[in-house]
C-alpha positions in Angstrom: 48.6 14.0 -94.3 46.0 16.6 -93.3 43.0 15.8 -91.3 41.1 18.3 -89.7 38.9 16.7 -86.6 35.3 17.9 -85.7 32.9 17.2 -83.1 30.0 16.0 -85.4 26.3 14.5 -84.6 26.5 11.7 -87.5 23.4 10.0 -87.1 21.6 13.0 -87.4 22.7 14.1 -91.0 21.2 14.2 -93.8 22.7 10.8 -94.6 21.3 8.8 -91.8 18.2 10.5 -92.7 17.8 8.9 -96.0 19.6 5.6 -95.0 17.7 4.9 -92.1 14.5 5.8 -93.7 15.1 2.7 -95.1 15.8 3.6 -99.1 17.7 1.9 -101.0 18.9 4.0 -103.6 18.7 3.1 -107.5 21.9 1.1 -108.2 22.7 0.1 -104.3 23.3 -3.8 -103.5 20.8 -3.4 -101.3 22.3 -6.3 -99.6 20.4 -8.1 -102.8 21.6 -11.2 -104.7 24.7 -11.3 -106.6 25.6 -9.2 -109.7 28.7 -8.4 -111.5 31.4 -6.1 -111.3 29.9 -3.7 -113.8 27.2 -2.9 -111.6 29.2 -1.2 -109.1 29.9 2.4 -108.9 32.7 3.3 -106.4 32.8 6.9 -104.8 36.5 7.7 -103.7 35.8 10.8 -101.2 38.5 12.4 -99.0 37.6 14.8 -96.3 38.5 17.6 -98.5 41.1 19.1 -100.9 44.8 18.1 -100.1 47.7 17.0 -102.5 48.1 13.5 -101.1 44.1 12.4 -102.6 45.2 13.5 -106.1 46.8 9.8 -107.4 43.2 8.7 -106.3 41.7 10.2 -109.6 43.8 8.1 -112.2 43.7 5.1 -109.6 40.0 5.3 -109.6 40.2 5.5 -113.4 42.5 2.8 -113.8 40.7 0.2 -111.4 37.3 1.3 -113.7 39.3 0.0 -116.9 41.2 -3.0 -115.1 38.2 -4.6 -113.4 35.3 -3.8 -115.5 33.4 -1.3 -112.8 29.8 0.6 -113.8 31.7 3.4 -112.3 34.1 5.7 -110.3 34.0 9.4 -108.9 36.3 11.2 -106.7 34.8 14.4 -104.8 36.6 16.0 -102.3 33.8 18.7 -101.9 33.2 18.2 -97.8 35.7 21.2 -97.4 37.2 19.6 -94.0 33.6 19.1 -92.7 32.2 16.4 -91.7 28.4 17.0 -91.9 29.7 18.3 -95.3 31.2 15.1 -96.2 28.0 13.1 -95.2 26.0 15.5 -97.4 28.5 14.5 -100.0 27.9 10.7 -99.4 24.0 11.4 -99.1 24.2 12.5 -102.7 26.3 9.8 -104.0 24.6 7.2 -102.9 21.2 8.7 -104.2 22.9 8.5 -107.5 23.5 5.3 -107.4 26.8 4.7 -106.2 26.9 1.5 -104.0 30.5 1.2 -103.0 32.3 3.8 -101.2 36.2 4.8 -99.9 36.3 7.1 -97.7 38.7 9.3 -95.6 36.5 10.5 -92.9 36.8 14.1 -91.5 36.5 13.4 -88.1 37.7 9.9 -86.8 35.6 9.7 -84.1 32.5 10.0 -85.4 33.2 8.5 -89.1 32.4 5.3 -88.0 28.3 5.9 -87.5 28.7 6.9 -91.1 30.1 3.6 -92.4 27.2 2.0 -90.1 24.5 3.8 -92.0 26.1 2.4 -95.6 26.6 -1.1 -94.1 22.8 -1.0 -92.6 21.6 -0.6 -96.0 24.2 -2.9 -98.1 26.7 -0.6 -99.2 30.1 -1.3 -98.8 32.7 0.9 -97.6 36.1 1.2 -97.0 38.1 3.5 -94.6 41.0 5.0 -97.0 44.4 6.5 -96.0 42.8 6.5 -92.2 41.3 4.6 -89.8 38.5 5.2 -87.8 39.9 6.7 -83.5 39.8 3.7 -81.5 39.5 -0.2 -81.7 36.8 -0.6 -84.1 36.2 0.2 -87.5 32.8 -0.4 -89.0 33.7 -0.4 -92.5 34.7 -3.3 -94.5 38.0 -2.4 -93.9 40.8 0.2 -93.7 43.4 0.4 -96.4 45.9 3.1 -94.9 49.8 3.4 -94.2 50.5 2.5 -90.7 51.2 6.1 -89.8 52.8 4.9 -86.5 55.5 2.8 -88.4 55.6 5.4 -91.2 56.8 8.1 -88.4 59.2 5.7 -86.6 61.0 4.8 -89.9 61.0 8.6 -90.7 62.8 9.2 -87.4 65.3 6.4 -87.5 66.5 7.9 -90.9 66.8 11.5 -89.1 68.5 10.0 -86.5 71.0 8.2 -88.3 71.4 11.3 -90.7 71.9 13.5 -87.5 75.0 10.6 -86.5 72.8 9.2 -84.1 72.9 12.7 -81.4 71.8 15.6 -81.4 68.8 18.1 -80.9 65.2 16.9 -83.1 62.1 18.7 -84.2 59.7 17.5 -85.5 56.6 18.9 -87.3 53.1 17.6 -87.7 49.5 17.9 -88.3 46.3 18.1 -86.3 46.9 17.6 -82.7 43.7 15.9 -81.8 44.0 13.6 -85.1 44.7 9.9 -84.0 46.8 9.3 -86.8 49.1 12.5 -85.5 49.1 10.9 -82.0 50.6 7.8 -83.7 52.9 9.6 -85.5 53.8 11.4 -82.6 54.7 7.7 -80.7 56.6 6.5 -83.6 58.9 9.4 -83.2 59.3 9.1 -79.6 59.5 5.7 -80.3 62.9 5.7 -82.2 64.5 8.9 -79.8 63.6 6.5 -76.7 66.1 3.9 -78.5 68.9 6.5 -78.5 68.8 6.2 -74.4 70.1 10.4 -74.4 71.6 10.9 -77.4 68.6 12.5 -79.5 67.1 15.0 -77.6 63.2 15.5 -78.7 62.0 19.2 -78.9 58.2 19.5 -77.6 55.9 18.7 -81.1 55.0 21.2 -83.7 51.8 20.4 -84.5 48.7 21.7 -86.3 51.3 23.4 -89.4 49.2 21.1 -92.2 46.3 23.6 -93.1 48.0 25.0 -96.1 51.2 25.6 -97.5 51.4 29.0 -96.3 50.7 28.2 -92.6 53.6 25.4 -92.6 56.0 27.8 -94.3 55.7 30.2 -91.3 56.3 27.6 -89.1 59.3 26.2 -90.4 60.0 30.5 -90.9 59.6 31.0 -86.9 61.6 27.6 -86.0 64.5 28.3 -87.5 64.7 31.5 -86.5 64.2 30.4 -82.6 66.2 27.1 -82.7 67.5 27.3 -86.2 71.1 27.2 -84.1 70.5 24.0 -81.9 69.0 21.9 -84.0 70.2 18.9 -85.5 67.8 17.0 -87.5 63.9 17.8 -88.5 61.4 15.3 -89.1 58.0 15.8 -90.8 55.2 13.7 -91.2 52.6 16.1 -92.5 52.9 17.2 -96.4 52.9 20.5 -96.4 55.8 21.2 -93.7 57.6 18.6 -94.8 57.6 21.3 -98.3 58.0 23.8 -96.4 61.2 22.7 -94.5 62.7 21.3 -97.8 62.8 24.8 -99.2 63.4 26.6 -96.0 66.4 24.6 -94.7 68.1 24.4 -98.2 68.2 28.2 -98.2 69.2 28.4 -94.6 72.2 27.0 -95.2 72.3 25.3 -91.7 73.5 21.7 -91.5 70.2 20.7 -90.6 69.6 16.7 -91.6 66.0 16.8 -93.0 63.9 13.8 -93.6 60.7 14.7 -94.9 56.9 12.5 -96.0 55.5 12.0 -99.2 56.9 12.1 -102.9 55.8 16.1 -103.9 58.1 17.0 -106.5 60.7 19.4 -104.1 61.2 17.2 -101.7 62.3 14.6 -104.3 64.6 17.3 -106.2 65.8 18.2 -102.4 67.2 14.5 -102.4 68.7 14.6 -105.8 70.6 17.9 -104.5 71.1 16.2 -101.3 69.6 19.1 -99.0 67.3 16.6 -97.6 68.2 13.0 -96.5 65.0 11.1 -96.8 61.7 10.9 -97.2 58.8 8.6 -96.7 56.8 7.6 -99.2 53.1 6.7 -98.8 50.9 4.4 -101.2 47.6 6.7 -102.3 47.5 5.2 -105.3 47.2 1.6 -104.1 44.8 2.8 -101.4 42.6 3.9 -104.7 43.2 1.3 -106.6 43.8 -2.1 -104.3 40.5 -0.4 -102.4 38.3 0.1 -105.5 38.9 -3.6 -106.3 37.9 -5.2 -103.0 35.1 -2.5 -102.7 33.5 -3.7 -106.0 34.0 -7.5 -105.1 32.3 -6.7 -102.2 29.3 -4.6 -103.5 28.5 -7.1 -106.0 28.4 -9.8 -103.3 30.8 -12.1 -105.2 33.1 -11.9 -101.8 32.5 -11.3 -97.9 35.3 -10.3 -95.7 37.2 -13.0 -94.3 37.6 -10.8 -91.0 35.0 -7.4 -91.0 36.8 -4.4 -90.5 40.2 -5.6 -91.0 42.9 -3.1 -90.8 45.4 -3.1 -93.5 48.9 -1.7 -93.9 48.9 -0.6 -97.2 52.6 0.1 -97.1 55.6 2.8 -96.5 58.8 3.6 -98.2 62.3 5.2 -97.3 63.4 7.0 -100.0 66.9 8.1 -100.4 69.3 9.4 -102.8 70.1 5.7 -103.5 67.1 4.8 -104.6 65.1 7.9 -105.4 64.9 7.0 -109.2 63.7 3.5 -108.7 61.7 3.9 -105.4 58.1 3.9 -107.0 58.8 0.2 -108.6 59.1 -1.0 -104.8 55.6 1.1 -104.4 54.1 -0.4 -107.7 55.4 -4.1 -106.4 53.6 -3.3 -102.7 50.2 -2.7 -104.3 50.3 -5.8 -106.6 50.7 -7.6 -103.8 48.0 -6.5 -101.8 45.9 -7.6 -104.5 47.0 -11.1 -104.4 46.5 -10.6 -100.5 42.8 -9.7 -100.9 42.0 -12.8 -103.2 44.2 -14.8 -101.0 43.0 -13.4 -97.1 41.1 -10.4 -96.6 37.8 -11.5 -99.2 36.4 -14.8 -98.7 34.7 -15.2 -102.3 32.2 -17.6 -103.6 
């Protein structure tokens, strides 16, 4: 998963300019009384384009159908900016959407952002990432664990690799807290090998584009192609870029890759890679649309503000390739039940 990180002076966009005038825009709670579910509007908006955000689009649809919503737009517009991507929630919100997911640009400063929306009664939710640090002032974050996520992806690559051997592995934006946790989760499971894996120094920053990821995967196999063992990525687009690369290497390379993009999952069919990960953006869309619009409408309250939510990862293999997105589909339903059961505390 991409995420590019800026430096960023929230409070002074344009968004805290019109929130903390004190507006409340035409169809915001306004922190108000009660109303239904038809009288929300939830804005899905991701920091900019990438692959992974796509399921969000039907999810957004679908939880508009399933649960009766006034609303749902996705707009990944911000361009990897994230006085952009406030402009973008500015606009929404004077349009009258009053619930919002978002996957903030820059993790350090997103949270000023969700304190803005939650000044003036608009719930929010961090999707598919957390705010840096120990707090999160949205509602609450619905996002894979990226640190488990990456250890799971490295066990498999170890255990593919026969448990020794030489690793790389290949990443996104180095100064992106959910790359430093994906970063410990690999460390994580070559530490447990006590020597056996050896752990080449990080590739990081390869998730701009496709292009960019392909010429790193170009430039490390021509440098280590002959050492190396096993590769592990846990950014989309070298985790393409490896599953074509390797396969027409030829080198017995043991390749577990992230996501469900349509190569890597032919890769696993073929057997040129091992594994992959597979993340839950459609029940980040979905699950989070649903709780957002409980929340809007003030039928519910968090049970604990800010929570932080796993909302799920799974190894895929050529076992269970064909049948893997039932487990998925079985993860999300459950994390419904989990909000009407723990996370919302409802009237």
């Amino acid at each position: 998963m991409r995420r590019v990180t800026l430096s960023i002076a929230v409070a002074a966009t344009a968004l805290g300019a019109l929130l903390l005038s004190g507006c409340t825009p035409q169809g915001s709670s306004g922190g108000g009384e009660a109303t239904g579910l038809d009288s929300v509007k939830v804005a899905l908006v991701p920091g900019g384009p990438h692959p992974y955000f796509q399921p969000w689009v039907a999810a957004g649809e679908k939880a508009k159908t399933d649960f009766g919503l006034g609303g749902t737009t996705f707009n990944e517009t911000a361009g990897w900016d994230q006085t952009k991507e406030n402009d973008v929630i500015n606009s929404l919100v004077a349009n009258g959407y009053n619930a919002f997911g978002v996957f903030g640009v820059s993790p350090t400063d997103i949270n000023s952002t969700f304190q803005n929306l939650r000044q003036n009664g608009i719930a929010s939710a961090a999707l598919g990432s957390c705010p840096a640090g120990d707090t999160n002032d949205a509602d609450f974050c619905l996002s894979t664990d990226t640190e488990e996520a990456a250890y799971k992806a490295a066990q498999a690559t170890i255990q593919a690799m026969g448990g020794k051997g030489v690793l790389a592995h290949l990443t996104g934006v180095n100064v992106d807290s959910n790359t430093q946790r994906r970063i410990a989760g690999v460390k994580k499971a070559v530490e447990e090998t006590n020597g056996a894996v050896t752990l080449l120094p990080d590739i990081t920053d390869v998730d701009t584009d496709l292009t960019t990821a392909q010429k790193a995967v170009a430039d490390l196999l021509a440098s280590k192609g002959s050492e190396i063992t096993g590769i592990v990525s846990t950014a989309y687009n070298p985790a393409v870029a490896a599953a074509t690369a390797v396969a027409e290497s030829g080198l017995p390379i043991a390749l577990v890759a992230i996501d469900d993009d349509e190569t890597i999952l032919k890769a696993i069919e073929d057997g040129s890679v091992y594994a992959t990960i597979a993340q839950n953006p459609t029940g980040q869309a979905y699950v989070g649309s649903y709780a957002l619009a409980k929340l809007a409408s003030k039928e519910c309250t968090m049970a604990e503000p800010g929570a932080i939510i796993d909302s799920g990862s799974f190894v895929v293999t050529k076992d269970n390739v064909a049948t893997y997105d039932d487990e998925r589909t079985a993860a999300s339903e459950q994390l419904l039940k989990d909000f009407d059961s723990k996370y919302l505390d409802c009237k």
